[in-house]
N, C-alpha and C positions, 0 to 999 in steps of 0.2 A: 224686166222687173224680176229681182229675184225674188224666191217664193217665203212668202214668212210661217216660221214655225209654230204650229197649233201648238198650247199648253195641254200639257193631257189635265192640267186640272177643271178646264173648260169641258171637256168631255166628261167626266168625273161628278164632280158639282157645280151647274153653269152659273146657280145663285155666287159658287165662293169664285166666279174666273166672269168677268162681260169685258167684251170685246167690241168696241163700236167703231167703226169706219165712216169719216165726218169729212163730210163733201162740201168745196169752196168754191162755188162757181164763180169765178172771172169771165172779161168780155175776150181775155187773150189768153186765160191759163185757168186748166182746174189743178183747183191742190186738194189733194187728199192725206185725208191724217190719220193713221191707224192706232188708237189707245185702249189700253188694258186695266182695268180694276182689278186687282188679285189680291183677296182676302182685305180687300179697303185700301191697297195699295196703288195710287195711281201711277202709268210709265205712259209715255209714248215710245210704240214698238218701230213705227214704221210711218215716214212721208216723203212725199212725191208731189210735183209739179208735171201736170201733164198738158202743153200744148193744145188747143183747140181751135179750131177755124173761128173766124170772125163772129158772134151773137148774128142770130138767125140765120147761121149757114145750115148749122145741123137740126130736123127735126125731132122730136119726142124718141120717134121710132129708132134714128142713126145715132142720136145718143145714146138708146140704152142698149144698143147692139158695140159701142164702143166703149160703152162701162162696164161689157158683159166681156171685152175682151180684157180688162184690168181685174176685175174684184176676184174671180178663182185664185189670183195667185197669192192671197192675201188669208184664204184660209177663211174657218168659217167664222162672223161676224155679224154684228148688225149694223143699221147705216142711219145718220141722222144728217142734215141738209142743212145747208145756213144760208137764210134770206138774207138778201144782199140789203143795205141799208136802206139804198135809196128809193127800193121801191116800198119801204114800209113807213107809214108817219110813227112815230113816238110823241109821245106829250104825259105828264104827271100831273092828274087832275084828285083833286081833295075832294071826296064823293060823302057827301050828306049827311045828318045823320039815320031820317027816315031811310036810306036806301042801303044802310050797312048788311041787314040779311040777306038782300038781294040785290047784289053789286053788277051782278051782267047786264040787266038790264037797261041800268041808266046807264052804265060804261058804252053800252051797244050803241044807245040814242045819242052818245056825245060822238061817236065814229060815225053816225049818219049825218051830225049837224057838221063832221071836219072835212068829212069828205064829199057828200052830197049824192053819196049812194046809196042803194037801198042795203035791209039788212041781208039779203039772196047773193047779193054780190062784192058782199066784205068777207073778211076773213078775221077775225077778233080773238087776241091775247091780251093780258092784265096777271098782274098779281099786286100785291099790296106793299107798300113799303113803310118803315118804322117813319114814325111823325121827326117832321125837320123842320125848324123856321118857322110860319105860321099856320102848317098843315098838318092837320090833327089825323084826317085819315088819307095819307094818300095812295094813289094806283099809280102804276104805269100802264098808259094804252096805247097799245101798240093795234097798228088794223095796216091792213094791203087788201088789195085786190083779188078777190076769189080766183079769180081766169089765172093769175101771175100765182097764187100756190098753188094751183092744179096743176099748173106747166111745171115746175120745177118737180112735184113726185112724180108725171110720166116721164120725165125725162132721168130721174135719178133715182127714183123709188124702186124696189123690189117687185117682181112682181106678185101678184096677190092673186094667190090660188092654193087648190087644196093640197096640190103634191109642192109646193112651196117650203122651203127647210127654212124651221118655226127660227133657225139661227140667223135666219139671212131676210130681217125683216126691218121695216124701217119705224123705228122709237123717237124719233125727236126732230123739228122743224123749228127753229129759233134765229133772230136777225144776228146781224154783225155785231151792234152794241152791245149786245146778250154775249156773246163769245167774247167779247176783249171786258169787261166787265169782272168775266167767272177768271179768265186768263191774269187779270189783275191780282187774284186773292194768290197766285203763285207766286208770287214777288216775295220777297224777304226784308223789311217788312213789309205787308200789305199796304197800296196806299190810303188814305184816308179822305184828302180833300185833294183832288189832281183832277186831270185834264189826259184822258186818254184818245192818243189818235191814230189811224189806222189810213197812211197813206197809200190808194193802192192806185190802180192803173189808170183810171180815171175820173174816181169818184174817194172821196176822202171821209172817214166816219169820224165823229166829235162825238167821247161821252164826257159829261161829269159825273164826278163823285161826289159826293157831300156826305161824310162819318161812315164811308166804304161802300156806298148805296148805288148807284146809277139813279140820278135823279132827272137828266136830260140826256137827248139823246139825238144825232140830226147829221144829214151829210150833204155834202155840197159838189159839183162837179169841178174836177180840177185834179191832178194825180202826178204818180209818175211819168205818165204817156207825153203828157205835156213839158216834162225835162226832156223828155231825150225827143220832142221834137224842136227843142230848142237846139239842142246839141246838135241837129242835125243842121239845122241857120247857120251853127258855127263851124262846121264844115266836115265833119261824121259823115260817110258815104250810106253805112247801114243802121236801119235801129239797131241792129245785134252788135254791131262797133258803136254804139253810144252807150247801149246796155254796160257793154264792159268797162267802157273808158269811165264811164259815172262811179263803179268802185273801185278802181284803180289811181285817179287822177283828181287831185281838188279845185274845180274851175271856179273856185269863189274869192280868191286869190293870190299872189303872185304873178310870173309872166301867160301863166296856162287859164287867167281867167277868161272866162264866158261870160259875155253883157248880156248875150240873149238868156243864157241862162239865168242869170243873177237877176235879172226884173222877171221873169216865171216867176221864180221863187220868190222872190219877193210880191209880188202879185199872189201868191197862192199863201202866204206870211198872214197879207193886211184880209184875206177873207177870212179865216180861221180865227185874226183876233176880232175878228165884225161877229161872227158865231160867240164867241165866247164873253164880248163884253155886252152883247144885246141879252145877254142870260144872267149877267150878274146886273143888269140895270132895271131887270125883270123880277127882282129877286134882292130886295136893298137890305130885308130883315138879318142876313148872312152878315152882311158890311165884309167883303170878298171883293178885292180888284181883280183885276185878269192877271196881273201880275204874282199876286199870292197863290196861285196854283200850277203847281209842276206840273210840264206836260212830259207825258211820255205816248214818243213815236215807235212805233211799231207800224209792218206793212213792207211790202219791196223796196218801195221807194226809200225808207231811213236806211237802205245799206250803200247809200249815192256817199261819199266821202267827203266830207269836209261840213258836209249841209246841216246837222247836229250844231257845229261853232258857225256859221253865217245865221242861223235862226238867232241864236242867243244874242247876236248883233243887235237883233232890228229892233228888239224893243223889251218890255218889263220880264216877258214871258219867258220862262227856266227850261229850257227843252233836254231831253236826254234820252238815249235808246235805252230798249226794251235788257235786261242783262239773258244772256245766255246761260243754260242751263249746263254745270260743267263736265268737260268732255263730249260734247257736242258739237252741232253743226249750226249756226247763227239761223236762228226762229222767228226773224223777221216777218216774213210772209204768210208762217204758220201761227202765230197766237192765239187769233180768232178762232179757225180751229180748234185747236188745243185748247180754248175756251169751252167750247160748242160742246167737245168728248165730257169735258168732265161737268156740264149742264143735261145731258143723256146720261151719263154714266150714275147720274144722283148724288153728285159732288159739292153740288150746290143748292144753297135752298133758293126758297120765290120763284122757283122757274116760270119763267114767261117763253108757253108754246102755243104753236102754230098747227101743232099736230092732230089731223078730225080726227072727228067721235070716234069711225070703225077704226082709225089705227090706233085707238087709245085703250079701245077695248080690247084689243090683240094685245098690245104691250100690258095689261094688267093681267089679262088671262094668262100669258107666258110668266109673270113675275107671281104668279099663286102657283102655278105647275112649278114654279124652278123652288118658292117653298117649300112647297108638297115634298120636292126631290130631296132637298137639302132637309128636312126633317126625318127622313127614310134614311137619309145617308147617316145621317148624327145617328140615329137609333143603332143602322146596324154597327158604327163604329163604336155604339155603347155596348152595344152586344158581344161584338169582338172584345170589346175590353173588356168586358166582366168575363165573358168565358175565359180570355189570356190567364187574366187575375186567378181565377177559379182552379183553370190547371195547373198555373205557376202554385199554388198554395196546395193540391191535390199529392202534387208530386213532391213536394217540401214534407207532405204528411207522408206519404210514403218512404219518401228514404227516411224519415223518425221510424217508422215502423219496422225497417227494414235492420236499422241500427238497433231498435227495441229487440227486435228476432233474432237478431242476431248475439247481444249481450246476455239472453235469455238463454241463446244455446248455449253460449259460454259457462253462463251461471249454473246450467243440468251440468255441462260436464264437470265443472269442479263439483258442485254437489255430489256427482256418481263417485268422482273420485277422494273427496272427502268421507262419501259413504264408505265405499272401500279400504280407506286406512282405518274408519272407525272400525269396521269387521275384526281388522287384522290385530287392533288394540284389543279388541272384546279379548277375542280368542287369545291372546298372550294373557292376557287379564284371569280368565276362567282358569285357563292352568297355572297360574299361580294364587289363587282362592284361597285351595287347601292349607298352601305353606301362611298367607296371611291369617288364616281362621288359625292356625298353629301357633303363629306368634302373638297373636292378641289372648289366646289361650295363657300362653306361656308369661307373658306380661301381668295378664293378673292374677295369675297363681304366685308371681314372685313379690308383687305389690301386696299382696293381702297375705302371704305368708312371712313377708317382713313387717308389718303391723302388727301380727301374733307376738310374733317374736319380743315388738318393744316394750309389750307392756310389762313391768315391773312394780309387784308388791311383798310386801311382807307375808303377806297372809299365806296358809299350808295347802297349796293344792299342786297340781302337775297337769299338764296336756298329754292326755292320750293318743287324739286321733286328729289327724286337720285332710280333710278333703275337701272336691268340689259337691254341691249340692247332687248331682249325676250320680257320680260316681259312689255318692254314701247311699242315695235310695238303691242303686244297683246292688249295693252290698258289699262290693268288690272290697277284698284285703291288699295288702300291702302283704310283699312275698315275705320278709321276715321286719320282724321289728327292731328295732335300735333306738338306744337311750341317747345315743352319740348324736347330739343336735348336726353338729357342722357334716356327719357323714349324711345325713339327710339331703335330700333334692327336693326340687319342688314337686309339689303334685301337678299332676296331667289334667286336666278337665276337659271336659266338653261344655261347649258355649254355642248359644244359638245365636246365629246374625240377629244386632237389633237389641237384646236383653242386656241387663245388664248381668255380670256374672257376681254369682252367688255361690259361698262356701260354709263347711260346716266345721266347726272344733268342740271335739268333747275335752269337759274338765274331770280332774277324780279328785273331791272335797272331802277330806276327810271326817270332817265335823258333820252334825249332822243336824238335822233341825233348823232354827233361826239364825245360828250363824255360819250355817251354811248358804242358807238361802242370800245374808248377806255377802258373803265371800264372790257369791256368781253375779248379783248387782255388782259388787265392785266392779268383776271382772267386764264385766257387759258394757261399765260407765266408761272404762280407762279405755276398749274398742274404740266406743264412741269418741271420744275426747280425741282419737288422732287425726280424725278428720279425712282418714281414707274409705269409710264405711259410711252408705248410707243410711241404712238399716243396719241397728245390729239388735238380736233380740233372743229370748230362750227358743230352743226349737222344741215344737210341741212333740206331747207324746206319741203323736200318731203315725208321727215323721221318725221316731227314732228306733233308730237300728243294732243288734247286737254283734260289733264288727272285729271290736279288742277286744285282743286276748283275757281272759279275764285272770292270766298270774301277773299281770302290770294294776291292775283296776281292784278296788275293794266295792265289792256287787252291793248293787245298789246307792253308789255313792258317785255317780258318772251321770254329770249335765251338759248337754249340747249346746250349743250357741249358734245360731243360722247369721249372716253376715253376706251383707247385701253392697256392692262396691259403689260408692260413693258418683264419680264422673262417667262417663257415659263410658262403653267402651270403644277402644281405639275400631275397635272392627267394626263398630257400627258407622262410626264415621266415614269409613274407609269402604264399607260391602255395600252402603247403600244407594250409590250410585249403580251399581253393579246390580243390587235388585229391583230397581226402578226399571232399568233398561231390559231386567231381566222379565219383567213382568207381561200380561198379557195383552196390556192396554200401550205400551212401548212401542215409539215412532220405529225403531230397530232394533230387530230379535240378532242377540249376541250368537255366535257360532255354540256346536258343540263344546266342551270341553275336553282337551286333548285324550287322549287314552291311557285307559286305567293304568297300563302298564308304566307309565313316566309317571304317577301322581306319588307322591308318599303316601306309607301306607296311613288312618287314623291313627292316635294314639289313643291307648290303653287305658280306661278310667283307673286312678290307683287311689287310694286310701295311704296315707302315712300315719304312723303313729309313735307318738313319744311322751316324755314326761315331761315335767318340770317342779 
């Protein structure tokens, strides 16, 4: 036998992997069926037909030392047993209504009135089945003989001890009719109202179904054994040469037919329809002929050749094999089996078991530990995932972080190097200050010196003197005077960043009194009127200065006019970025200013003076 490979998920989680190895005892052959549950998944891994000396050659003891030489190689496992039909009765009895809370009991008493034993020396299974026909609640009760299930788990059961591996124990004890029943729901479609039969080597199982149920259940003696000792009348030297010739050769008709053989069968035909029509005449509420129910054979003996179309001959009844499951090897033999796996496996409900109390308490004990296990195991797979999760998202934060740190360094270095060219602007900025302080100078000296200039009246006076307001409280003259308007320049001033700049013009009025006083309004209004000044106003006497010459001027006759420029000045607009940045509360302190020695020098507060 080759050896079958363990699922690591069996090892892993045994609740998500059960493995049961499901024993078919015959009088001439054990078969064993090895099947798998995996995540709810049913397979068959692994079956065999093994040979056995004739029923009561091997004891309890030589049995389990020759099951002991099979099961290792099958890995680890647990085992469930199928009572043979004929030693169990079945019957489907409709149980009371007083006796529904406590159905063992009267189930027990109806097994002692069938069989005539006491209750010490029965063995009792039942479950309950959906109401049919005129049975509102029924059971099936199945019972054997205590002596006959104790023999079959010494002879096939585990042993039961404490160094016993909790894998290798035995979970389930159910008949034949129970295995082709569960076997049934594998069909495509399941049948519903059929006739399942289980020809085997000596003894032949009849269930019905009625709406997918097992409602009867019963077997008769009569088998394959009894063809191929017909085959041997017809002149087969060996059973093992009748064995074969039976699936190779059709003795049912043509020149190759077999009389001995064909009255067997036909003889083993009229008992099967004696089984089936004393049940539908048992049973009239159905209105079901024997005819109305497909049989389907299963069992060694339906792989005999031609025997499928000589049944269909003899009368109403529909016969057909079992179908094979594809890419397989023809499961005639094994159904029951393959029934029995997935009635242990928990594939099927209503199980009807044979299995005592202490190995029922084993198998619920091990089905809370394999919870326990599979509960541990989900956790820590919950575990592992949320840690995965956790680091997967840890490390996602990190490279953000690390791209953060990283555009962050990028963002100092441009900053440092934007700081840097801002320096280098300051610092060309500051040394050029002077020349802008110069030209905003120079701009509104020529601005407010050609506003002087426009005004035009009739009246008798002349301008003497036009400076900036500095330069006249300084005092400062003009190096000679000139009548000659056009040889004149402008004045020079000094202007603080921020103010507006301010200048001074004397009048010489010759009149004196009220219309002089009028002549300097005039003069004061026509200022105003150009719209370059925004202040223009007399300058008081505390402000005024004795600057002209007095051979241009008649003393006492000389009015100032103070004259305040109108829009802001350019250099304010222009310096005050510069002292902002310059100040002490500034994000960046400007460089020095270049040296002295490249600056131009100030210029010179000057005084001009003229007539008009």
């Amino acid at each position: 036998m080759a050896r079958v490979r363990v699922s690591i998920l069996q090892h892993i989680v045994p609740l998500a992997c059960h493995r049961v190895l499901v024993i078919d005892p015959g009088r001439r052959q054990l078969k064993l069926l090895l099947a798998e549950s995996r995540l709810g998944r049913f397979r068959v891994v692994h079956r065999q037909a093994v040979s056995v000396p004739e029923e009561g050659a091997l004891d309890p003891d030589e049995m389990r030392q020759h099951m002991a030489l099979l099961v290792p190689e099958l890995g680890a496992h647990q085992t469930a047993i199928v009572l043979p039909q004929h030693k169990a009765i079945t019957q489907t009895i409709d149980l009371p209504h007083n006796h529904l809370q406590a159905p063992r009991e009267y189930l027990v008493a109806e097994a002692r009135k069938l069989s005539g034993l006491s209750e010490d020396e029965l063995a009792v299974a039942f479950t309950r089945l959906q109401p049919w026909a005129t049975l509102s609640h029924p059971h099936v009760l199945s019972f054997c003989k205590r002596k006959e299930l104790d023999l079959l788990i010494d002879q096939f059961a585990p042993e039961k001890s404490e160094d016993a591996d909790e894998d290798d124990q035995l979970i389930e004890i159910t008949t034949t009719a129970q295995g082709l029943i569960a076997a049934s729901r594998t069909l495509h479609p399941p049948p519903l109202d059929a006739v399942l039969v289980d020809l085997g080597a000596q003894e032949t199982t009849v269930v019905i179904l009625v709406a997918g149920q097992g409602v009867f259940a019963t077997s008769f003696e009569g088998g394959s054994d009894s063809f191929t000792r017909a085959l041997l009348e017809a002149g087969c030297t060996t059973a093992e040469e009748a064995e074969s010739a039976q699936r190779a050769t059709d003795f049912f008709q043509g020149p190759n037919t077999a009389q001995a053989l064909v009255s067997t069968v036909t003889k083993w035909h009229t008992e099967l329809t004696r089984c089936i029509t004393e049940w539908t005449d048992d049973n009239p509420a159905l209105k079901i002929a024997p005819g109305d129910l497909p049989v389907y054979l299963a069992g060694g003996g339906a792989a005999q050749k031609g025997l499928v179309d000589y049944l269909n001959k003899l009368g109403p009844m529909r016969f057909q094999c079992w179908p094979n499951p594809p890419g397989a090897s023809p499961m005639d033999s094994f159904w029951v089996a393959c029934g029995v796996a997935r009635v242990a496996l928990g594939k099927e409900p209503g199980r009807l078991s044979f299995l005592p109390d202490d190995f029922q308490q084993r198998r619920a004990k091990r089905a809370f530990w394999e919870a326990v296990q599979a509960a541990v195991f989900a956790l820590l797979v919950t575990v592992a995932t949320l840690l995965s999760v956790g680091t997967w998202q840890n490390s996602k934060l990190l490279e953000r972080k690390r791209a953060l740190i990283a555009q962050t360094t990028s963002a100092l270095e441009s900053a440092r190097a934007v700081g840097e060219l801002m320096q280098q602007v300051d610092a060309k900025y500051a040394a050029l200050r002077p020349i802008i302080l110069r030209r905003a100078q120079t701009i509104a000296t020529l601005q407010s010196w050609t506003a002087v200039n426009q005004v035009r009246t009739n009246n008798d006076y002349w301008m003497v003197l036009f400076a900036d307001s500095l330069s006249y409280l300084e005092g400062a003259t003009a190096p000679q005077a000139s009548t000659n308007q056009a040889a004149l320049g402008p004045a020079q001033t000094h202007l603080n960043p921020g103010r507006r700049a301010e200048f001074v013009t004397e009048v010489c009025i010759p009149q004196q009194g009220e219309p002089a006083r009028r002549i300097l309004n005039q003069f004061v209004l026509s200022l105003k009127g150009l719209g370059v000044f925004a202040r223009v106003d007399e300058l008081p006497a505390e402000r005024k200065r004795e600057i002209v010459d007095p051979r241009v001027i008649i003393s006492n006759q000389v009015y100032g006019v103070s004259m305040e420029m109108a829009p802001p000045s350019p250099l304010g607009a222009e310096d005050s970025e510069f002292r902002r940045n310059s100040s002490p509360g500034a994000s960046r302190r400007l460089p020095a200013p270049a040296s002295t020695n490249n600056q131009p020098e100030a210029p010179t507060p000057t005084a001009t003076s003229t007539n008009r």
